[in-house]
C-alpha positions in Angstrom: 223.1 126.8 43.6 223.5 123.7 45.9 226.5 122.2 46.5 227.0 119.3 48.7 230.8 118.9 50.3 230.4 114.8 51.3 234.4 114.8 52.6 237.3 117.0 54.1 237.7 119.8 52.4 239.9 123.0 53.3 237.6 126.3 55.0 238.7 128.8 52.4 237.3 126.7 49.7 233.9 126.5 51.5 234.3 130.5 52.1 235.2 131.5 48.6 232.0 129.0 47.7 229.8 130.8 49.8 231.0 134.3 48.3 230.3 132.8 45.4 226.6 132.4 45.9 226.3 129.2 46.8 224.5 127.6 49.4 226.7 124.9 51.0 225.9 121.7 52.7 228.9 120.5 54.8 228.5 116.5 55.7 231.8 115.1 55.8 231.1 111.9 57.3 229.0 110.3 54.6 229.1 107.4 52.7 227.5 104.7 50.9 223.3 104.8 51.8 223.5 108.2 53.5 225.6 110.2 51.2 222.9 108.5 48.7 220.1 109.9 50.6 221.5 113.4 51.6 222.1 114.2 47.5 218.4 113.3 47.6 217.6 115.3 50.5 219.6 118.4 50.0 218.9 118.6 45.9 222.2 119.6 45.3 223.6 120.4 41.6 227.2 120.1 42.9 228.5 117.2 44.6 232.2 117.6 46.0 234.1 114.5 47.3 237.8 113.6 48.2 238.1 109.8 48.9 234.6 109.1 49.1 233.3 106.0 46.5 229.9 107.6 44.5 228.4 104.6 42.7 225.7 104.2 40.3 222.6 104.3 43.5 223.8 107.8 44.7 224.1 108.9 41.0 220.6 108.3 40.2 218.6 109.5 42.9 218.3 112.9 41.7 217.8 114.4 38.9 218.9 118.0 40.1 222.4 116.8 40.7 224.8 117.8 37.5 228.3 117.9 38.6 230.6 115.5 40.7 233.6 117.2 41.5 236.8 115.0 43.0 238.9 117.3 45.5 241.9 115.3 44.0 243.9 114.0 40.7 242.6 110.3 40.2 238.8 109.7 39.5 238.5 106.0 39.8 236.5 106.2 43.1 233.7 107.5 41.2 231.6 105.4 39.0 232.4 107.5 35.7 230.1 105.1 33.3 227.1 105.7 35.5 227.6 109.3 35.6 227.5 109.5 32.3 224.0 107.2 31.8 222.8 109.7 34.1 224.0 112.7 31.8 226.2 114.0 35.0 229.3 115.6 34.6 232.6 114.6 36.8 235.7 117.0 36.8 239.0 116.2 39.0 241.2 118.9 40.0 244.7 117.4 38.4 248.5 118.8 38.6 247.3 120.8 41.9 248.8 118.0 44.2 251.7 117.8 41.9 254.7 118.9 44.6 253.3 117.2 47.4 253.6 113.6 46.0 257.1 114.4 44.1 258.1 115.3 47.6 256.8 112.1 49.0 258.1 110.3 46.3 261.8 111.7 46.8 260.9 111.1 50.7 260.8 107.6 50.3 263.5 107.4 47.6 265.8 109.0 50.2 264.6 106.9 53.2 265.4 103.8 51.3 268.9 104.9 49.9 270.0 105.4 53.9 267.5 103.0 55.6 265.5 106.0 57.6 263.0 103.3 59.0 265.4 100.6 60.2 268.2 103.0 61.9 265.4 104.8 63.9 263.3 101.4 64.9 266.5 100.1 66.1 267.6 103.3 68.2 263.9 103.3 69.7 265.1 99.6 70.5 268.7 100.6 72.1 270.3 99.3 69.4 273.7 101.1 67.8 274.4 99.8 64.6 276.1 101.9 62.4 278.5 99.6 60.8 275.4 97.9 59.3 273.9 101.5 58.4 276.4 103.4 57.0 276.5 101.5 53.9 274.1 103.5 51.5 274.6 104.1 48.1 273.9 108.5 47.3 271.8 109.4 45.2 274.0 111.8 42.8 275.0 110.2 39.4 272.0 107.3 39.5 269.7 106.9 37.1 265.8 107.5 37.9 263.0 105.7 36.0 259.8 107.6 35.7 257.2 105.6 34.2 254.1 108.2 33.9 255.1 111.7 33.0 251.7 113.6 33.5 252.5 116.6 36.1 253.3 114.7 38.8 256.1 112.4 37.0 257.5 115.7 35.3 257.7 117.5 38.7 259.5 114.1 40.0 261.9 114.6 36.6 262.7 118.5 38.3 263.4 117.6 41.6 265.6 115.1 40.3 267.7 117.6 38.5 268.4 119.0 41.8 269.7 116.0 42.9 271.9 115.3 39.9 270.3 112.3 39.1 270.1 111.2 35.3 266.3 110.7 34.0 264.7 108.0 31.4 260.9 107.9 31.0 258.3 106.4 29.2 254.8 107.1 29.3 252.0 106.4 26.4 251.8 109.8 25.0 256.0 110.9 25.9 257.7 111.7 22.3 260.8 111.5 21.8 261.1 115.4 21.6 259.2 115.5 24.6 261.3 113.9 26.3 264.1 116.2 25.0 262.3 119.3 26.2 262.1 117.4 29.7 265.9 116.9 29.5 265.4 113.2 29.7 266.1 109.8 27.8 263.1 108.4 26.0 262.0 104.7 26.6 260.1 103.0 24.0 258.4 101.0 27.0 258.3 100.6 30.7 260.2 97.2 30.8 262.9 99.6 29.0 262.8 102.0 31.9 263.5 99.4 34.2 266.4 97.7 32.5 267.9 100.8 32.4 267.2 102.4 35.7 268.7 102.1 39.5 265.2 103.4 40.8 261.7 102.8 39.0 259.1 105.3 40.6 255.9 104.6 39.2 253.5 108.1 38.1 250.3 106.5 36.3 246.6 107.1 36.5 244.4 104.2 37.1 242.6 103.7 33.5 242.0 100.3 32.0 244.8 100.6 30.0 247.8 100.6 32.9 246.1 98.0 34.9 248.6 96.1 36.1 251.2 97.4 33.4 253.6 97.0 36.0 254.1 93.7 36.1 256.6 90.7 36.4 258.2 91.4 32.9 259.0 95.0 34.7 259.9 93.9 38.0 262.4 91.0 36.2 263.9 94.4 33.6 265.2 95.5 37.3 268.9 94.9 38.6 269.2 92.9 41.8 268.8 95.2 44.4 267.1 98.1 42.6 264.6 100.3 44.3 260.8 101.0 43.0 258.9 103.1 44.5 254.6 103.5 43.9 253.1 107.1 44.9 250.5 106.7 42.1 247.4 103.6 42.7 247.8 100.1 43.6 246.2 99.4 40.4 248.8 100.0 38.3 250.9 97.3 39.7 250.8 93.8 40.6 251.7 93.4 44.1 252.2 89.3 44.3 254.9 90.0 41.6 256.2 92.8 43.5 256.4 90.7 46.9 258.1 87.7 44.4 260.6 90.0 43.2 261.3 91.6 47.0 262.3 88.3 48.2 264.2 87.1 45.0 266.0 90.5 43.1 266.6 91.9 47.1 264.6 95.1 46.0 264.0 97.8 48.2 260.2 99.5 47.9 258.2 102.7 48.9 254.8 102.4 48.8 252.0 105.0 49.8 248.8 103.1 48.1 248.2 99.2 48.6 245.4 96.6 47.1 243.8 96.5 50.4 243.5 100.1 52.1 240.7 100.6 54.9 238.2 103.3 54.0 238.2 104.8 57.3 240.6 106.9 58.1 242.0 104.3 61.6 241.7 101.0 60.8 243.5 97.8 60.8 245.3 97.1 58.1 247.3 93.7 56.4 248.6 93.7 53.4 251.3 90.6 52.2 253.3 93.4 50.7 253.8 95.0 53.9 255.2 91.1 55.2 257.4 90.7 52.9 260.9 90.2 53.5 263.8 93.0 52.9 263.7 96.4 53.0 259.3 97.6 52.2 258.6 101.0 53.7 255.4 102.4 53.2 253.1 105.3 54.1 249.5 105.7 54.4 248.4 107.1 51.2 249.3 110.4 52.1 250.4 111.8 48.8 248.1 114.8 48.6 247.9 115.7 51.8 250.1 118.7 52.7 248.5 122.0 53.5 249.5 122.8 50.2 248.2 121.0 48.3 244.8 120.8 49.9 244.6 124.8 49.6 245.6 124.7 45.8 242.7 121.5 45.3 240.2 123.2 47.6 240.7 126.6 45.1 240.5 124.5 41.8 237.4 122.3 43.1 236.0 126.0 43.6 237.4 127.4 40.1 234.7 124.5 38.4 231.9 125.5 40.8 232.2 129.5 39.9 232.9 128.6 35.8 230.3 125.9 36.0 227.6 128.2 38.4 228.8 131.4 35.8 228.7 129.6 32.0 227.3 125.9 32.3 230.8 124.7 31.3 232.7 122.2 33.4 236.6 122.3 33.8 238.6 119.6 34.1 235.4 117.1 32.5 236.6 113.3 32.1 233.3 111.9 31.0 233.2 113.9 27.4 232.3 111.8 24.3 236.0 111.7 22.8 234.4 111.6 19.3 231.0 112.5 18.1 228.9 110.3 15.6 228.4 113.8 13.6 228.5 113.6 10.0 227.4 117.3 8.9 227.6 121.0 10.5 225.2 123.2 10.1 225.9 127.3 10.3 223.1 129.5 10.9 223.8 132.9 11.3 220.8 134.8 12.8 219.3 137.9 14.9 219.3 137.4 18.1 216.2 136.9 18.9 213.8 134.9 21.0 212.6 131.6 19.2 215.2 131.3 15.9 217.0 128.2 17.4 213.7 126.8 18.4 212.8 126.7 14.8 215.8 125.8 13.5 215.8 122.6 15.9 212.0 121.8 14.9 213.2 121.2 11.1 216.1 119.2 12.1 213.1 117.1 14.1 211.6 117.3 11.1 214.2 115.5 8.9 214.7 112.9 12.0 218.2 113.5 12.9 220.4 114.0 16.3 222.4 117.1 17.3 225.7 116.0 18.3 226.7 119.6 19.4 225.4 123.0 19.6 227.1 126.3 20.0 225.8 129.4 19.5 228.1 132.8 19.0 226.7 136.0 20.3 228.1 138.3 18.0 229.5 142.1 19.1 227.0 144.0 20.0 224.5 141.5 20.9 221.9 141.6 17.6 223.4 139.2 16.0 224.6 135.3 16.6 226.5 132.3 14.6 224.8 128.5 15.8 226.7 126.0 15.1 225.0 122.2 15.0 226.8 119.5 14.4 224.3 116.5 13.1 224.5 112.9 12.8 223.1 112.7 9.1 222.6 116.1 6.5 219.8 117.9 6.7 217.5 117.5 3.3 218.1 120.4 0.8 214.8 122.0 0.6 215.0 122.1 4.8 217.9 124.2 4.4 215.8 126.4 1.9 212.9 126.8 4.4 215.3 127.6 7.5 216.8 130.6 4.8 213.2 131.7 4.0 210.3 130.7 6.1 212.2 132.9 9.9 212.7 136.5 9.2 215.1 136.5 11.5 217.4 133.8 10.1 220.4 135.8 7.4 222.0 133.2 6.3 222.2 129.3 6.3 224.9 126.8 5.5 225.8 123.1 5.7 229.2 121.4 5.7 230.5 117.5 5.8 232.4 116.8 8.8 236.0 116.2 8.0 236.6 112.2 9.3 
């Protein structure tokens, strides 16, 4: 199998492919028209990215290419709908850079509480001032707002422990006894969080529904002076209100992604956020990127590839139907032998109707098997009859209603 690597990605994931079987094409460089071109070129079933965009030209192409794979948590750099038109598959490798952005996140939670960037620019600058920098507040005792508690938000909730910091979180699927289990408060909403938080630190995916979520009515929930922190996407927040509530509330921010950011890896960079006025730090949207966390990425991107190579199934797959138009199930329990599903599916053609899903069991032993066919309609009675009687091979045949 073919698998195209079109980014960085670690050398003992590209060794463990290649023990694997597979034939790997490393081009890390490409983008846009000749990343389009290469999946043409090389045929590949597999296509692995980090960063790199894949839109809808590159996604078409070929018809040999099955699987998108992103190196990394988020998906949004991949054009999901077009994968889908094209009946490709995309799997992320989530949870895997988990520690790495908690520890950035705490990183930047601790370099605004003492004012890291400042005292060292001004040492660099042969200035002493530590009358003006000895005033910080600790960390011990404060309470933390985690809005997002997927892996990354509850490994943020764990290192918080550590500190002694009190926790409350919201995110749209956190319970109440969820939150328990976590050993933290439960918001019913992020503007809650942040009206009863010291520092917001912000844990979403970018999915239609948080767009934006953090917006001015969050930013206003904060006290004067509080500190919010982003290690998650831009897209989550709004950035103008952000910059507003800098200059007005005196809040201090840590930021790794921004609106703006260059593709390239050096590039100029501007960004109004960055201007604003008060205490901003920032980093480069370095999250993920400890040795760490590249290794444990690089050996799940290579998990999907062996599962994927070994069963057809993809891990990880974010572009499943989340419901199925099925209104029956058909059972068919059978011999295992060469042409019974064949004829099954020839008179469910025959009564005009879809498969929504199709498994079939291979029972112990291997004579025997169980398909399961989920259909959008019911099959006619007497086509039930014939699939019983008309394949010598066919035992037993029944048909249920989907439950709704």
């Amino acid at each position: 199998m073919k698998v195209l690597i079109a980014d960085k990605f670690e050398p003992s994931g590209v060794a463990a492919l290649e023990h694997e079987g597979c034939e790997v094409d490393i081009r890390p460089g490409l983008k846009d028209d000749t990343l389009r071109d290469a999946i043409a070129e090389t045929g590949c079933a597999v296509l692995i990215v980090r960063s790199t965009k894949v839109t809808e030209p590159m996604l078409s192409v070929s018809p040999k290419l099955n699987v998108v794979i992103r190196a990394g948590a988020g998906y949004n750099t991949i054009d999901v709908g077009a994968a889908s038109r094209n009946s490709i598959l995309v799997a992320n490798c989530p949870g895997k850079n988990a520690v790495a952005v908690a520890e950035l996140t705490f990183s930047l939670i601790l370099a605004l509480d003492r004012r890291v960037v400042d005292n060292t620019v001004d040492l660099r600058n042969g200035v002493w001032n530590k009358s003006e920098y000895s005033k910080a507040r600790g960390l011990k005792g404060r309470t933390l707002g985690v809005v997002g508690l997927g892996q990354i938000g509850q490994t943020v909730v764990h290192m918080a422990e550590a500190f002694g910091m009190h926790v409350v979180g919201w995110s749209r699927s956190l319970t109440s006894d969820a939150a328990a289990l976590l050993g933290i408060r439960h918001a019913p909403s992020a503007v809650d969080v942040a009206a009863r938080c010291d520092i917001l630190s912000i844990h979403l995916a970018a999915t239609p529904e948080t767009a934006g979520l953090i917006n001015a009515d969050v930013l206003d929930a904060l006290a004067p002076g509080s500190y919010i922190i982003n290690t998650s996407r831009a897209e989550v927040m709004d950035y103008k209100a952000l910059a507003a509530a800098v200059e007005s509330k005196g809040l201090r921010v840590g930021l790794d992604v921004y609106p703006n950011e260059p593709e390239a890896g050096n590039n100029a960079f501007a960004d109004d956020i960055i201007k604003a006025a008060g205490v901003v730090y920032g980093t480069h949207h370095i999250g993920a990127s400890t040795d760490q966390a590249q290794e444990a990425i690089a050996a799940e991107a290579v998990r999907i590839v062996r599962e994927y190579k070994r069963s057809g199934n993809v891990a990880n797959c974010v572009n499943l139907a989340s419901s199925s138009a099925a209104d029956s199930v058909i059972v068919v329990r059978h011999r295992n032998k060469p042409g019974v599903l064949a004829f099954v599916l020839q008179k469910i053609r025959g009564d005009g109707l879809n498969v929504e899903d199709m498994n079939n069991i291979i029972c112990q032993g291997g004579a025997s098997a169980c398909a399961q066919i989920k259909l959008a309609g019911r099959i006619k009675p007497e086509t039930a009859r014939a699939l019983e009687h008309e394949n010598e091979h066919i035992i037993g045949v029944s048909v249920f209603d989907v439950a709704g």
